[in-house]
N, C-alpha and C positions, 0 to 999 in steps of 0.2 A: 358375437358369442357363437364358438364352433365346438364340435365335440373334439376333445383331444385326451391323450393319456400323458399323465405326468408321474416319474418317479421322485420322491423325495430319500432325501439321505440316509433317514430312518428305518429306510425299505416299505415304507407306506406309500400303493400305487394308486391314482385316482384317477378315473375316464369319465369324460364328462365336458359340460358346458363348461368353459371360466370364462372371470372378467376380471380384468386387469391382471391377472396372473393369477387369478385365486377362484379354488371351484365356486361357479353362480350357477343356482338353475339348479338344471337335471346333472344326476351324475349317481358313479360309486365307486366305495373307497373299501381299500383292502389292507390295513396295517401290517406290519412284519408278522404278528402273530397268529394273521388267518381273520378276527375280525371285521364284518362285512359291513357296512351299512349304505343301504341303494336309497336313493329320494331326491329330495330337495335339498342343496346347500344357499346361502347366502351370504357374499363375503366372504368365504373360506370356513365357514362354520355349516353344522348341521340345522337345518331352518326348513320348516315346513313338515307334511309330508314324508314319512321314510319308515322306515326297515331297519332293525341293527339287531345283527346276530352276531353273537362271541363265540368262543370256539367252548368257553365252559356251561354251554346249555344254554345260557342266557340269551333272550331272547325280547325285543322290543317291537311294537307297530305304533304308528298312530303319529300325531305330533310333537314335533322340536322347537327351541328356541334357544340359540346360540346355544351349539352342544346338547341343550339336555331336556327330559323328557318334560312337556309342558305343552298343556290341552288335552284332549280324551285321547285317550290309547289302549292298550295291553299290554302288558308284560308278564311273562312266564320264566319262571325264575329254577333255577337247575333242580333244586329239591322237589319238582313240580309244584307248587305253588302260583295261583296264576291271580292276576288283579286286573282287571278290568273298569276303568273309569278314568277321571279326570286325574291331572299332573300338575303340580306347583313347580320349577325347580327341582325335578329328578324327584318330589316327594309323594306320598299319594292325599290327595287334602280335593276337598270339595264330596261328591256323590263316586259311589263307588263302588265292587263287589270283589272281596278278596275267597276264594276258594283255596282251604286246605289240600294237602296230601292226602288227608284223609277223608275228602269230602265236605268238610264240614265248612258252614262259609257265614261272613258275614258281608252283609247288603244295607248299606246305609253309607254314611255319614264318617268322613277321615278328616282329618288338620294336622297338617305338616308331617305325614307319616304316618301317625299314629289314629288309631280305632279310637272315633270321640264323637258323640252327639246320636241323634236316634236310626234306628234300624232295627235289622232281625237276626239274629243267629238262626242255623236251620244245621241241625246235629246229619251227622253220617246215615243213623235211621231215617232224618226227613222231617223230626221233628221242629216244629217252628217257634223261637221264643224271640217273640219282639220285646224292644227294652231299649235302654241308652247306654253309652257309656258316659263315664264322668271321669276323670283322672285315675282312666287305665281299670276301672273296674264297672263290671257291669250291671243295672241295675234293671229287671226285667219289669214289663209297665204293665 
């Protein structure tokens, strides 16, 4: 495994470790549309460790598993909306902390995406309402 750069036909360029002909290891890939993502690949997928920035704000750290976001990370999303905590399958699910645009945030508890089980809302003023949700609505405790 040596570093090398490969052009695909797509116009997506990777530099980096491979094995067998497909990025392993250390590396980073640059698709036709500017899309970055620098870390770990395995097998030709994104695995581990890395980085992916889009050219529309969007923005990833933390880690992968085949392509997608899974394990603790961050992600900061164009609208400034940033979440912070564990990843299912690209989804946000387990412990978690989503912050508003507008400051406002909730700290607890996500499944499959979605705001579910206990935490705290904490308002733009500061103020702090701990509660749960239950199918998408909140119940303060």
């Amino acid at each position: 495994m040596g570093n090398q750069t490969i052009r695909l036909d797509n116009g997506t360029e990777y530099s980096g470790e491979l094995k067998d002909n497909q990025p392993h290891g250390q590396g980073s890939l640059v698709d036709a549309n500017g899309n970055r993502y620098e870390g770990e690949f395995r097998e030709g997928k994104m695995d581990g460790q890395g980085t992916l920035t889009q050219i529309d704000g969007l923005a990833y750290s933390g880690e992968f598993k085949e392509n997608m976001f899974h394990g603790k990370g961050c992600l900061t999303q164009p609208n400034n909306c940033r979440y912070e905590g564990e990843f299912v399958n690209n989804r946000f699910h387990g412990l978690g902390r989503l912050v508003q645009a507008d400051g406002s945030k909730w700290e607890g508890e996500f499944n499959q995406g979605e705001i579910s089980g206990l935490g705290t809302i904490t308002m733009p003023n500061g103020q702090e309402l701990p509660g749960r949700f239950v199918k998408g609505k909140f119940e303060p405790t």
